[in-house]
N, C-alpha and C positions, 0 to 999 in steps of 0.2 A: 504494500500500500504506500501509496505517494503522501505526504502528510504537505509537502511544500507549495505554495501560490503564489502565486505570480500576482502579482498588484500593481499597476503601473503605477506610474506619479501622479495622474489626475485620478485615477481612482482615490490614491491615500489623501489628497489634497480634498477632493470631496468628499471623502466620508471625513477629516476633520473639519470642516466648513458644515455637516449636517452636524456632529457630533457638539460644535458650539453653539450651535442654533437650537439646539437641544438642553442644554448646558445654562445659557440664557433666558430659555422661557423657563425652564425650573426655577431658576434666581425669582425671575418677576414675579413668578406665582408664590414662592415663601415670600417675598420682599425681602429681603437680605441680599446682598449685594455687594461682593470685595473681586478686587481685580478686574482685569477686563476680557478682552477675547479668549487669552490664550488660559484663565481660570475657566471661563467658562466650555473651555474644548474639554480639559481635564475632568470638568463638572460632568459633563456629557456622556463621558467615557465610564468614569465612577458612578454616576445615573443610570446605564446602561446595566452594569454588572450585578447593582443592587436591585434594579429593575425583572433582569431575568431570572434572580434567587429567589425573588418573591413569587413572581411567577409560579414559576418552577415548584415552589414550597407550600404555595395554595392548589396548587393543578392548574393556573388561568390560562385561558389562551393567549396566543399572541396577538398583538390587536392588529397591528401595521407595522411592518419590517419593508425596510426599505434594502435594495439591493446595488451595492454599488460592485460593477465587477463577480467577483467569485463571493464577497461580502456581503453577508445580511447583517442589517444594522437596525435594532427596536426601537421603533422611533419613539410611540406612546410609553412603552417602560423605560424608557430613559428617562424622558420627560417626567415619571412619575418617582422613580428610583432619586432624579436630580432632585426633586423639590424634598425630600424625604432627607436625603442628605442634608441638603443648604439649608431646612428648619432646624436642625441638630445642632452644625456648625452656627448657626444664630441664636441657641439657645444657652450653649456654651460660651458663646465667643463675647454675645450681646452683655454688657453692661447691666446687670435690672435696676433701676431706677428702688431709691427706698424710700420709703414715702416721709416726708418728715410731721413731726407731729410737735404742737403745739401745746405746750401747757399753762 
């Protein structure tokens, strides 16, 4: 069995280019928001991985994989995996505010 693929450069270039645009609308949807493009390719990527374990770990289907090349890429569980992540990372990372109180 051949395990190797072939991915040309516009392939890997656009599946990073869906992967931030993935990456992105996760950020929007937590509101949380650090870095710019190339956090949110990473977010994408990490979205994706958390996305398809969950999946996977409920039985859900795939919703919409996008296919770049020999590449399937889950768009909706990236998207879902990304926001999942970046609410964590802002739950953590976020400041809480303490309320002050008056006597």
């Amino acid at each position: 069995m051949n395990l190797t693929t072939n991915m040309t450069l516009i392939d890997f270039l656009l599946l990073l280019l869906v992967a931030g645009v993935c990456g992105a609308i996760g950020q929007a949807i937590s509101g949380y928001s650090r870095g710019g493009f190339v956090v949110a390719i990473i977010l994408g990527f990490i979205g994706a991985f958390i996305g398809v374990w969950l999946s996977g770990k409920f039985a859900l289907p795939e919703l919409y994989t996008l296919r770049i090349g020999t590449t399937n890429f889950p768009i909706i569980w990236s998207i879902i995996g990304a926001t999942l992540f970046v609410s964590l990372i802002g739950l953590i990372a976020y400041p809480r505010r303490r309320m002050r109180t008056t006597y």
